[in-house]
C-alpha positions in Angstrom: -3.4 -62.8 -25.9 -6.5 -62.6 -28.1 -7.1 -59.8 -30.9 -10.0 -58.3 -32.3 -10.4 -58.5 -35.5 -11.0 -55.3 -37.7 -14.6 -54.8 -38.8 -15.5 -55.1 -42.5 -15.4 -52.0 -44.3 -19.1 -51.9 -45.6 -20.3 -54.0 -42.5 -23.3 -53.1 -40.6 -21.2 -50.7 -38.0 -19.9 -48.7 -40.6 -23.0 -48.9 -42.4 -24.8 -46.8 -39.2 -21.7 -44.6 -38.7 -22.4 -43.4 -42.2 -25.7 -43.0 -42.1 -25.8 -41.5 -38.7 -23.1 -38.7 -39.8 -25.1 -37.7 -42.9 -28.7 -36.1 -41.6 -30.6 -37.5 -44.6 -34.3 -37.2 -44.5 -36.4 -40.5 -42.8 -37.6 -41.4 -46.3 -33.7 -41.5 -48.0 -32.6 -43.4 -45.3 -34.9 -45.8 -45.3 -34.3 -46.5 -48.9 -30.6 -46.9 -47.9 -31.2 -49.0 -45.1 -33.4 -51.2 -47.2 -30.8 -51.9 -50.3 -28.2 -52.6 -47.2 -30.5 -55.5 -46.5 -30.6 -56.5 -50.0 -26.6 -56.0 -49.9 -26.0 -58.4 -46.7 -28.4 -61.1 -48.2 -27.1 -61.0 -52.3 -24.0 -63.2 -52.4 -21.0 -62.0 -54.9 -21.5 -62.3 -58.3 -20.4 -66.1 -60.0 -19.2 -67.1 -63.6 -21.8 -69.5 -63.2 -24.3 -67.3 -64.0 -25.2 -66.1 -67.6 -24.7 -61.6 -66.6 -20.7 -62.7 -64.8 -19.8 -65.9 -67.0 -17.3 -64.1 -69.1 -16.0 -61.4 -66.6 -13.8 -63.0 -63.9 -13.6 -60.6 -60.7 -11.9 -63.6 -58.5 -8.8 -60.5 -57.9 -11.7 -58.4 -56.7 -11.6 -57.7 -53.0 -14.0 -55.4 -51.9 -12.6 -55.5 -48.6 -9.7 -53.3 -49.1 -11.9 -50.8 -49.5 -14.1 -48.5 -47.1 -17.0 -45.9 -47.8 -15.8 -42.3 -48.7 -15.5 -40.6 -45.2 -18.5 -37.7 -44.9 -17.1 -34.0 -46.0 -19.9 -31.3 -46.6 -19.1 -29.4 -49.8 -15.9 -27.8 -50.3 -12.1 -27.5 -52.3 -10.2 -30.6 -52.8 -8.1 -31.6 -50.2 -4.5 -29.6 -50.7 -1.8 -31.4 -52.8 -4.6 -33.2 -54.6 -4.5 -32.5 -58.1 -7.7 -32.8 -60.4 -7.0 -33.9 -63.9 -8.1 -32.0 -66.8 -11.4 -32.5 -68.4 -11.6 -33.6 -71.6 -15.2 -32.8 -72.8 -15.4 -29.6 -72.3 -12.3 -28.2 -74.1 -13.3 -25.4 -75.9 -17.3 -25.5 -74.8 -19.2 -22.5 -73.6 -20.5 -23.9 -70.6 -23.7 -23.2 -68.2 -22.3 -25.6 -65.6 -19.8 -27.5 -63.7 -19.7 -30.1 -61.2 -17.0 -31.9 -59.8 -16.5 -34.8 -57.3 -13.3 -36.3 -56.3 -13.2 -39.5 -54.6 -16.9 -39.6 -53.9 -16.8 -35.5 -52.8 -18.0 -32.9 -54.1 -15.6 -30.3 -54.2 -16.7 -27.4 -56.8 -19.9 -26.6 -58.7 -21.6 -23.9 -60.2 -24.6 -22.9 -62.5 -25.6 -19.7 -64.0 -27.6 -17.4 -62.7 -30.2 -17.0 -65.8 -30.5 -21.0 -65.6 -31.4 -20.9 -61.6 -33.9 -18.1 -61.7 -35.7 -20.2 -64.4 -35.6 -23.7 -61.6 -32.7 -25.3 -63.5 -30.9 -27.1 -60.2 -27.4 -28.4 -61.1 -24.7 -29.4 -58.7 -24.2 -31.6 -55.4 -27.3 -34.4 -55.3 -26.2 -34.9 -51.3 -26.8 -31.2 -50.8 -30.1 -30.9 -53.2 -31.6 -33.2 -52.2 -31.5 -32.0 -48.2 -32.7 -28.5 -50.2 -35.0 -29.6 -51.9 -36.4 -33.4 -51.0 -39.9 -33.0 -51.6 -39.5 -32.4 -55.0 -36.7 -35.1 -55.7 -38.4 -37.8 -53.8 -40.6 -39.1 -56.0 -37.2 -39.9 -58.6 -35.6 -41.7 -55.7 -38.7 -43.7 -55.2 -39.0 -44.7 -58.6 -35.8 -46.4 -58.3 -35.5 -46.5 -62.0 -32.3 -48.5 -61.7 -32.5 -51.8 -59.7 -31.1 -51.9 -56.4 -31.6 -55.2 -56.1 -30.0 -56.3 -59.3 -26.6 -57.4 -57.9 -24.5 -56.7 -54.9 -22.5 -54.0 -56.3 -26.4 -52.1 -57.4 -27.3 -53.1 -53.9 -23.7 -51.9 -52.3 -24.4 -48.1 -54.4 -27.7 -47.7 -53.1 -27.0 -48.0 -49.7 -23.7 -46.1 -49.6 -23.8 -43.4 -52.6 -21.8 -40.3 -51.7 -20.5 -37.3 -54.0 -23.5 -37.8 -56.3 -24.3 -34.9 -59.6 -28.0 -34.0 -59.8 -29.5 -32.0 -63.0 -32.8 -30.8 -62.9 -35.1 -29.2 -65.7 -38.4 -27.6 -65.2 -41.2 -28.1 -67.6 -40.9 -26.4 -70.6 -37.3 -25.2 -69.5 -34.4 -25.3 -72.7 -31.0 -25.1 -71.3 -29.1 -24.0 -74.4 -25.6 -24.0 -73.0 -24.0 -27.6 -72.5 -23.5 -28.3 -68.5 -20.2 -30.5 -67.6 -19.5 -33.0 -64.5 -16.4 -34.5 -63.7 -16.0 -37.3 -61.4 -12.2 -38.0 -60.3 -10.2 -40.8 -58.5 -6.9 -40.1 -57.0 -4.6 -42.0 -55.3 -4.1 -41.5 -51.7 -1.9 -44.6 -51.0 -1.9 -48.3 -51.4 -3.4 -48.2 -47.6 -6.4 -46.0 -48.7 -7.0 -46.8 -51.9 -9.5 -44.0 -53.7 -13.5 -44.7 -53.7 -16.0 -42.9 -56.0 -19.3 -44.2 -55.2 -21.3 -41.6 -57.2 -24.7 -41.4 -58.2 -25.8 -39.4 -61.4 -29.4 -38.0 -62.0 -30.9 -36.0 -64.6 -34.1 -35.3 -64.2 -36.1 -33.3 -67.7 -39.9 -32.4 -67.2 -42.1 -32.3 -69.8 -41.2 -30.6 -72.6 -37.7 -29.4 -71.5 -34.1 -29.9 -73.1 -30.4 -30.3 -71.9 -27.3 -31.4 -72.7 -25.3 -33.1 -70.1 -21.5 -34.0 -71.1 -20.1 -36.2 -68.0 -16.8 -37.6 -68.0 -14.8 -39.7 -65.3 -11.0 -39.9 -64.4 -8.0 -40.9 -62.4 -4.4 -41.9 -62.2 -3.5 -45.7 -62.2 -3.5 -46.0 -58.3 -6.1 -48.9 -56.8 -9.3 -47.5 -57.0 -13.0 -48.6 -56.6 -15.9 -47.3 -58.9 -19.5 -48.6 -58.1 -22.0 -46.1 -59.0 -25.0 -45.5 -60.7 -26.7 -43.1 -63.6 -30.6 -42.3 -63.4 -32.0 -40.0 -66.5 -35.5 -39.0 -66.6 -36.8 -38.3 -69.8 -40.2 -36.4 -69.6 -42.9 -36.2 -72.4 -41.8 -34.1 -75.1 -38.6 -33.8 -73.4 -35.0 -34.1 -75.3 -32.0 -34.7 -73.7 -28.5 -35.3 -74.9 -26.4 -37.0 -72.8 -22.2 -37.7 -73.5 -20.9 -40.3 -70.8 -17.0 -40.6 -71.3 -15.7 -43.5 -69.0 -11.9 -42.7 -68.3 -10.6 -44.6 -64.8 -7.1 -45.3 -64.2 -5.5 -48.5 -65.1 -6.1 -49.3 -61.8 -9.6 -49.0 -61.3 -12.4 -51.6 -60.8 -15.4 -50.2 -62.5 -18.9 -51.3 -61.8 -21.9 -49.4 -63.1 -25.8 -49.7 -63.8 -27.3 -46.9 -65.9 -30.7 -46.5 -66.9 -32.8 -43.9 -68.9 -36.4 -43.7 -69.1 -38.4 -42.1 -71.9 -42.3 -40.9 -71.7 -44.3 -40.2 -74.7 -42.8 -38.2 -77.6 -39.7 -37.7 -75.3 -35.9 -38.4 -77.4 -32.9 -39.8 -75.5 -29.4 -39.4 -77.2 -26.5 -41.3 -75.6 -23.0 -41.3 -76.3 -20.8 -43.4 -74.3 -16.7 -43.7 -75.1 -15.2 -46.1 -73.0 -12.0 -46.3 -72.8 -10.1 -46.5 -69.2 -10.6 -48.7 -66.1 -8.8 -52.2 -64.9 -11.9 -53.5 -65.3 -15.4 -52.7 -66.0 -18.8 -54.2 -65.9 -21.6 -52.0 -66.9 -25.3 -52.7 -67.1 -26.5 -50.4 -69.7 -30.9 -49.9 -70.0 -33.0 -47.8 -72.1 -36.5 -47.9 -71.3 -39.3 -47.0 -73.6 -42.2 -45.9 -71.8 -44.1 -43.7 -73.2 -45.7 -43.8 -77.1 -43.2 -42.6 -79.6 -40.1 -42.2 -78.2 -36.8 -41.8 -79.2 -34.0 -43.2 -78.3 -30.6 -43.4 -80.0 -27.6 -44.9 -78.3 -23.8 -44.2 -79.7 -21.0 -46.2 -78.3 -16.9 -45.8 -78.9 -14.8 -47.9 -77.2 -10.9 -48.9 -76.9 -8.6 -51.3 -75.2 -5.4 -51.8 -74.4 -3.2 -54.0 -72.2 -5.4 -56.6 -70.4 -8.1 -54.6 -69.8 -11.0 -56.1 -69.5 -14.4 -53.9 -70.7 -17.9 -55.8 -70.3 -21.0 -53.5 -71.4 -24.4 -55.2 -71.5 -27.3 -53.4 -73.0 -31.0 -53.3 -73.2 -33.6 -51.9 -75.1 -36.5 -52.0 -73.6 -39.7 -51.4 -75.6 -42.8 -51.0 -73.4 -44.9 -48.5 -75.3 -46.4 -48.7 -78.8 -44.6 -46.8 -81.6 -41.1 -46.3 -79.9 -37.9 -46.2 -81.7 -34.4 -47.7 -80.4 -31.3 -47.0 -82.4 -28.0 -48.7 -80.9 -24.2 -48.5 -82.3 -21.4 -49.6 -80.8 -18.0 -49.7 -82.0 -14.7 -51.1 -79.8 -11.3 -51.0 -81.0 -9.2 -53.8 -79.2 -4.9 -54.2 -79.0 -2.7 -55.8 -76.8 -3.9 -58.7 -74.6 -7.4 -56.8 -73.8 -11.3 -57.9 -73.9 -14.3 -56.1 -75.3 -17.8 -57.9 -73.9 -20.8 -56.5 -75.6 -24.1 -58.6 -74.9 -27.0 -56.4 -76.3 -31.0 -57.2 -75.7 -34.1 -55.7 -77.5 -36.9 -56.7 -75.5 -40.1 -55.6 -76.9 -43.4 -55.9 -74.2 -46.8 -57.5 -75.5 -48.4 -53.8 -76.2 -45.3 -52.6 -77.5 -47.0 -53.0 -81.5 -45.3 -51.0 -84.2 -41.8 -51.1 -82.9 -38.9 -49.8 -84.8 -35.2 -51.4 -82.9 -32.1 -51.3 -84.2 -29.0 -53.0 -82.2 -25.4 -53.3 -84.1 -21.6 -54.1 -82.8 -18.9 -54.0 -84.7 -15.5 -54.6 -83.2 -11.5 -53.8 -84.5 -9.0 -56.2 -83.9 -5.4 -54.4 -83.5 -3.4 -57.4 -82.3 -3.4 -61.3 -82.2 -4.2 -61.7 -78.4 -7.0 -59.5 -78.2 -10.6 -60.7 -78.1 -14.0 -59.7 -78.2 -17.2 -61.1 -77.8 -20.4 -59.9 -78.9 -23.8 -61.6 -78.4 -27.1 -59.6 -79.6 -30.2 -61.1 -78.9 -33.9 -60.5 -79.1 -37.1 -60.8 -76.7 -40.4 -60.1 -78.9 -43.9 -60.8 -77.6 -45.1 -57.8 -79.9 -46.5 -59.1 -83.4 -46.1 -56.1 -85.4 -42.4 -54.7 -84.9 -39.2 -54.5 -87.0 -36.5 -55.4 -85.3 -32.8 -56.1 -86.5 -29.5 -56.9 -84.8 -25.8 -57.6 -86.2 -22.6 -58.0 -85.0 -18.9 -57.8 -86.5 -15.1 -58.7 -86.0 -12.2 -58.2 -88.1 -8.6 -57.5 -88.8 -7.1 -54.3 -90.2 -6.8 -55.0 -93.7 -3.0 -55.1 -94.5 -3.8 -53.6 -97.9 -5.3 -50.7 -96.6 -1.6 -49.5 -94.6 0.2 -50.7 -97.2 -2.1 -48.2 -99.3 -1.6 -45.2 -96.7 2.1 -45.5 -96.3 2.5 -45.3 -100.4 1.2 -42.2 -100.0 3.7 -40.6 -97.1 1.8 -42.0 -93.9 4.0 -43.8 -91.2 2.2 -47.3 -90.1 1.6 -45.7 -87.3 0.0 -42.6 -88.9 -2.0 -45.4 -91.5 -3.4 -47.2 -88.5 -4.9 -44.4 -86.9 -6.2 -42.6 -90.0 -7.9 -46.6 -90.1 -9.0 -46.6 -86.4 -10.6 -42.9 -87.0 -12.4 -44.0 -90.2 -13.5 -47.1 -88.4 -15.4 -44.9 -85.9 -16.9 -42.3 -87.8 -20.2 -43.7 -88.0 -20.6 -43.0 -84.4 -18.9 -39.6 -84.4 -21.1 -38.3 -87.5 -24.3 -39.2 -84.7 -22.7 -36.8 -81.7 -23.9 -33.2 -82.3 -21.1 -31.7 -80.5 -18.6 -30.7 -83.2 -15.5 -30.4 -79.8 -17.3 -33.7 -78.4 -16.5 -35.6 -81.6 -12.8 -34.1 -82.0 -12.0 -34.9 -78.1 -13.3 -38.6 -78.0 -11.5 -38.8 -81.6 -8.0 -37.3 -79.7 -8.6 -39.7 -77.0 -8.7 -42.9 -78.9 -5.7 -41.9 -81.7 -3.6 -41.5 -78.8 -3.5 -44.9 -77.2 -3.1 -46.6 -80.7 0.6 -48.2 -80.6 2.3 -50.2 -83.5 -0.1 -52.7 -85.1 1.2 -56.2 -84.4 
């Protein structure tokens, strides 16, 4: 008796079943059919090249897991319960959006902030609303879909996606908050967020965006991707907390683009996931702007975190400031591989990259490689990286004065980051990311 075998998750029948269920405008899903091609010809990524050689995603089976089934807009399921946020403890807010397991199930904006053309909320139901105006962003495809197959795999089958959008001239003065969830639903459906983000700030506007992910330690899949616009004159702040399960394989590319005299601050704590890979851009485009990039991140177990980041320079008289600072323990990994690449009429270039790393036990290991690309001959460009050991000393030091060793090593984590925390605005930002970190610290070994 002959069987049939069951069809491939993301294979081209299930690829038509979800675009046939979804309605999308000709244009959207021609840009989905198009990265589907690109996802059936890419093969998986190898060590053998330079981006994958030191992330090893052999235990990665994308197979045993399936594109979010379609649900319009509406409450999470029942029994399903949304953990807490942690951003926005204490923060007046002028929105919320959240998505759970690639749904959107809440959101909500004031009312002063829509009369003035502020859209926040679902992107799958904006962008049916309101295509004509979106559709140029989409177009643009300011991140790659052709990058990898997991960039290719997003833009095809993206779901539960979080879409801010800022007239000209328009200052949101109130922070807006989106949450993006994973929660189990069994080891035979394991959860699936395949979320897009995009912020979108005309000219001259301002926002700040504080986005946060989360989960419990059930199998999960993360491939998503974050677009942010950055118009001229335009500032946004941006806070990107990454906070999976244990169980979560987490793959990510993020871009921002800034026009002229535009400023880009982003603040990234990383901190959960099984394992994550993240292609992290910032693109210069536009004379004299701004961009400042603020990293805290922290590892435990055999966790494995790989961010790889570029600063791009394509405009004259643009200035890049990158920090990054990861705290490792246990048997974990910290990958940092940082680019400045400055373009030919990129002249008068200011870019900073640095990455300093905290080594909490004797099995733990980072590697950080920084590199330049300059074809500009009038730039100042500088790059460093660190690694080190607590200095016994320094808890020996503490605990004279009261402090447990446990108490002495996070007073030494905290000091460690604060270079990073003094650059986030957000007084409740700084104190929740701070929180987050100090309790994951176990005995030094």
């Amino acid at each position: 008796m002959s069987t049939v075998a069951a069809p491939r998750a993301f294979d081209s029948a299930a690829f038509e079943a979800f675009v046939a269920e979804r309605r999308e405008p000709a244009w959207l899903v021609e840009l989905r059919r198009a990265a589907f091609a690109k996802f059936q010809e890419l093969p998986a990524p190898s060590r053998r090249e330079e981006e994958w050689m030191r992330t090893d995603i052999r235990l990665f089976r994308l197979e045993k897991f399936a594109p979010p089934a379609f649900a319009s807009e509406g409450p999470a399921p029942v029994g399903t319960t949304v953990p807490a946020p942690i951003l926005s403890a204490g923060v007046e807010l002028g929105g919320t959006m959240t998505v759970v397991n690639g749904r959107a199930v809440d959101a909500g904006c004031d009312a002063d902030l829509a009369s003035r053309g502020v859209l926040f909320g679902s992107l799958e139901t904006l962008v049916l609303e309101h295509g004509d105006k979106l559709r140029p962003y989409f177009e643009r495809k300011l991140v790659n879909s052709s990058a990898d197959k997991f960039a290719a795999l997003h833009a095809a089958f993206w779901t539960g996606g979080t879409l801010l959008y800022v007239p000209r001239g328009v200052a949101v003065e109130k922070p807006l908050h989106n949450l993006a969830a994973l929660v189990s639903q069994g080891a035979a459906r394991p959860a699936v967020d395949l979320s897009k983000l995009m912020v979108v700030l005309e000219e001259g506007a301002q926002a700040t965006l504080l986005s946060e992910t989360a989960g419990d330690d059930g199998p999960a899949l993360h491939c998503g991707s974050i677009e942010l616009f950055v118009g001229k004159g335009a500032r946004l702040r941006y806070v990107n907390l990454q906070n999976w399960g244990s169980g979560t394989w987490h793959f990510a590319h993020q871009k921002g683009a800034v026009d002229r005299d535009g400023s880009l601050q982003w603040t990234i704590g990383a901190l959960g996931s099984r394992l994550a890979k993240v292609n992290q851009h910032v693109g210069l485009v536009g004379e004299h702007a701004r961009a400042q990039v603020n990293g805290v991140m922290f590892t435990e177990g055999r966790q494995h975190l790989s961010y790889h980041t570029l600063q791009h320079h394509e405009a004259p008289h643009c200035t890049s400031d990158l920090l990054y600072k990861g705290a490792l323990q246990d048997e974990s990994r910290l990958v940092w591989r940082g680019m400045i690449r400055v373009d030919p009429l990129a002249q008068k270039t200011d870019a900073y990259q640095r990455d300093d790393n905290l080594m909490l036990s004797d099995g733990a290991r980072a590697d950080s490689i920084p590199g330049l690309e300059i074809e500009a001959d009038d730039v100042r460009c500088t790059h460093g990286a660190t690694a080190g050991r607590v200095d016994d000393s320094q808890i020996f030091y503490a605990q004279s004065r009261g402090l447990t060793r446990k108490e002495a090593i996070r007073m030494i984590v905290a000091g460690f980051f604060q270079q990073v925390f003094d650059r986030i605005e957000i007084e409740s930002v700084r104190e929740a990311l701070g929180l987050a970190i100090g309790r994951r610290i176990r005995e030094y070994q």
